[in-house]
BAFI-3210 file (N, C-alpha, C; in Angstrom, 3 decimals, decimal comma, padded with zeros to 6 digits):
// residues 81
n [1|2|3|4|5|6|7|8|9|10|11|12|13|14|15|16|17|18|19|20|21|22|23|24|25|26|27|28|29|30|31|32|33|34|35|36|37|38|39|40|41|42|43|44|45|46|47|48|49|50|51|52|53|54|55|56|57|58|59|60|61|62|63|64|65|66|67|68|69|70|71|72|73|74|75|76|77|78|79|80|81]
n.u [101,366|103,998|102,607|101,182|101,730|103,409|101,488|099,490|100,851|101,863|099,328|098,523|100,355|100,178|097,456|096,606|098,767|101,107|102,504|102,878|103,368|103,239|102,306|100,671|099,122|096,334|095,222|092,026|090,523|090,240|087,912|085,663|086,352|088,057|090,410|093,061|093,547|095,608|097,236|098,228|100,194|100,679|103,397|104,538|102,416|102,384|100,470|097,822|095,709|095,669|093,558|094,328|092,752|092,741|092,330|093,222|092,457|092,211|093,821|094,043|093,480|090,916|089,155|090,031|090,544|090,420|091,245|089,436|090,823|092,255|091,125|090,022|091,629|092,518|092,914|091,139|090,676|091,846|090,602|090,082|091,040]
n.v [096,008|097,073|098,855|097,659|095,275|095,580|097,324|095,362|093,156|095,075|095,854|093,097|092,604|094,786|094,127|091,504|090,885|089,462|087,712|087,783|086,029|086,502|084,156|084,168|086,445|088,241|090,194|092,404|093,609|097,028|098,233|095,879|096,053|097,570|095,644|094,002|090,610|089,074|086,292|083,981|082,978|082,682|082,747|079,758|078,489|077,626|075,856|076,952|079,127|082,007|084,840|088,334|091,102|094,176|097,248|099,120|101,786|103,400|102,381|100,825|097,913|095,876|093,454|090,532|086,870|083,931|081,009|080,030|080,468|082,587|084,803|085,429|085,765|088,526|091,485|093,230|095,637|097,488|099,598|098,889|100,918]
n.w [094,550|095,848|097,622|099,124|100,042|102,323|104,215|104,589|105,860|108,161|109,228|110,354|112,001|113,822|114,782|115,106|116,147|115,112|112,757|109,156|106,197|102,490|100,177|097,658|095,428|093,968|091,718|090,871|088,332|087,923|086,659|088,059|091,076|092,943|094,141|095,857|096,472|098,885|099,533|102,328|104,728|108,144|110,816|111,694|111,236|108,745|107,104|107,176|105,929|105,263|104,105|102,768|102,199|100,264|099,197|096,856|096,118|098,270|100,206|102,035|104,463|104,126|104,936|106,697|106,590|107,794|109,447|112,356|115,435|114,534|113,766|116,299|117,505|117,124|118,529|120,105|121,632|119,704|117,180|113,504|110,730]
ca.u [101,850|104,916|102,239|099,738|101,967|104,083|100,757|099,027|102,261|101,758|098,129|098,553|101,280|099,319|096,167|096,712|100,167|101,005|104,037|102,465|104,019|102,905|102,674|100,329|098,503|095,324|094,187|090,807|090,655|089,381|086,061|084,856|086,436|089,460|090,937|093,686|093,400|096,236|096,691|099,479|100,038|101,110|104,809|104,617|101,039|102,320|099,241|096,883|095,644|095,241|093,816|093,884|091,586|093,261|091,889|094,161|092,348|092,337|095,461|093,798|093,154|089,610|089,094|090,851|089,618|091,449|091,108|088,299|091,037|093,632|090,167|089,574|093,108|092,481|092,940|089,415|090,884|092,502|090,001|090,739|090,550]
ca.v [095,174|097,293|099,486|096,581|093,928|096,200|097,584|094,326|093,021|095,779|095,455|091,700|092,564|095,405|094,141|090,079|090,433|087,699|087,838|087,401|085,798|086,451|083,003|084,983|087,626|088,536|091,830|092,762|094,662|098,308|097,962|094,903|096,758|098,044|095,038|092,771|089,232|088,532|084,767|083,828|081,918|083,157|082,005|078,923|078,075|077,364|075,466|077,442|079,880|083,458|085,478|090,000|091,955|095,143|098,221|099,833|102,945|103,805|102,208|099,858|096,553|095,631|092,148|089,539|085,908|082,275|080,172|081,167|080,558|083,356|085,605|085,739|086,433|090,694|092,915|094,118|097,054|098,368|099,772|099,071|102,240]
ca.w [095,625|096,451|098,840|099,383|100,715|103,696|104,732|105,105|106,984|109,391|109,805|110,682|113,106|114,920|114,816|115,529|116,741|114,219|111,181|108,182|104,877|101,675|099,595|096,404|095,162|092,832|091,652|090,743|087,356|088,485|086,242|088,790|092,151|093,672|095,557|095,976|097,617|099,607|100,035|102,809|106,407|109,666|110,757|112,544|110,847|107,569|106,140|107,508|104,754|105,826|103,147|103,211|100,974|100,367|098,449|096,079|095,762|099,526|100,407|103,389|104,596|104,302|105,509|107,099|106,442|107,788|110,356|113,862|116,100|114,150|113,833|117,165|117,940|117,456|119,658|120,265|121,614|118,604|115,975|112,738|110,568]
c.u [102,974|104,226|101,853|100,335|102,616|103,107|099,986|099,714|101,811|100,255|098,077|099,074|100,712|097,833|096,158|097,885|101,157|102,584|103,356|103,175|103,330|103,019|101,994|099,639|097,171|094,930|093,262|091,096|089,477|088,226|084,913|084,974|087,783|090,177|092,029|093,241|094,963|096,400|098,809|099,614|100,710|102,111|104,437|103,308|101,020|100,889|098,096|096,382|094,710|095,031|093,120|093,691|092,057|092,816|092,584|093,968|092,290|092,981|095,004|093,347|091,515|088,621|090,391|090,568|090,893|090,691|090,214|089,632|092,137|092,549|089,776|090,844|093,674|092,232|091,822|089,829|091,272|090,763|090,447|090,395|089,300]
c.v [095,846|098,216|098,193|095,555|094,949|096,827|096,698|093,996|093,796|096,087|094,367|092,288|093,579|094,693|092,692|090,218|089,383|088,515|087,210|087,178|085,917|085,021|083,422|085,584|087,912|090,044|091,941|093,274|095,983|098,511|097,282|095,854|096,964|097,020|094,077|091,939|089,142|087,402|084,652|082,720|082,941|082,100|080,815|077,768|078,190|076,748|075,236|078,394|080,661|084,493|087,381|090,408|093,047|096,162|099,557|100,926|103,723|103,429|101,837|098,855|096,552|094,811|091,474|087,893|085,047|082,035|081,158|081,257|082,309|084,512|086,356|086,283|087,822|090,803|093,577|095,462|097,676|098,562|100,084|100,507|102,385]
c.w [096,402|097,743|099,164|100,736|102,228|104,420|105,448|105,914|108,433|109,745|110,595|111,928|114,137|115,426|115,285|116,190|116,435|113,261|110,134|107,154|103,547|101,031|097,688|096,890|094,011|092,851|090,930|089,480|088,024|087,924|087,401|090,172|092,344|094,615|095,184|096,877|098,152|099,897|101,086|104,367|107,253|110,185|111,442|112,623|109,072|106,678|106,503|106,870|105,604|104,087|103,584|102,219|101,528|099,141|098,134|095,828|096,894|100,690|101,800|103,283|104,606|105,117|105,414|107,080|106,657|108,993|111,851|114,371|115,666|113,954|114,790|118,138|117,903|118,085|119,371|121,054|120,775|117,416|114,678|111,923|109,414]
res [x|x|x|x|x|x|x|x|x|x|x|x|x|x|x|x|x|x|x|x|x|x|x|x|x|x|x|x|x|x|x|x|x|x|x|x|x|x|x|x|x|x|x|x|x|x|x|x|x|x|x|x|x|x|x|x|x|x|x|x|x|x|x|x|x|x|x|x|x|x|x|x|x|x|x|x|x|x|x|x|x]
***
C-alpha cells in the first residue's frame, strides 16, 4: 500500500481530475493474482463508492469502477498506460 495508494491518488487526479480518499484496502494473495482493491470516495461524494484495482507486480492502476457519472468523467484524451 505504501506504493499502491500514492499511485492510485495520482491516477485519479490525472486521469478524472478528481481527489481521491482511501476509506480500505484488500490484497489478493499472489497464488490467485497480483491485485489490490482499492475501496474509497471522491471528495465531496462521500457515499459514493469508488473502487481502484491496482497490480502489485507492475506497479499500475488497472481498473477504475463507481458510479457512470464519475466514469465518464476521464479525460478521453489522456491514455491510460
Amino acid at each position: 500500500m505504501e506504493i499502491a495508494l500514492p499511485i492510485s491518488v495520482k491516477y485519479i487526479k490525472e486521469y478524472y481530475n478528481a481527489d481521491f480518499v482511501m476509506t480500505d484496502y484488500f490484497v489478493n494473495s499472489g497464488y490467485i493474482n497480483s491485485t489490490i482493491f482499492i475501496d474509497g470516495y471522491i471528495k465531496g461524494h462521500e457515499y459514493e463508492n469508488i473502487t481502484i484495482t491496482y497490480n502489485y507486480k507492475k506497479y499500475e492502476v488497472t481498473n477504475v469502477m463507481g458510479p457512470g457519472w464519475f466514469i465518464q468523467s476521464r479525460n478521453p484524451k489522456i491514455e491510460a498506460p
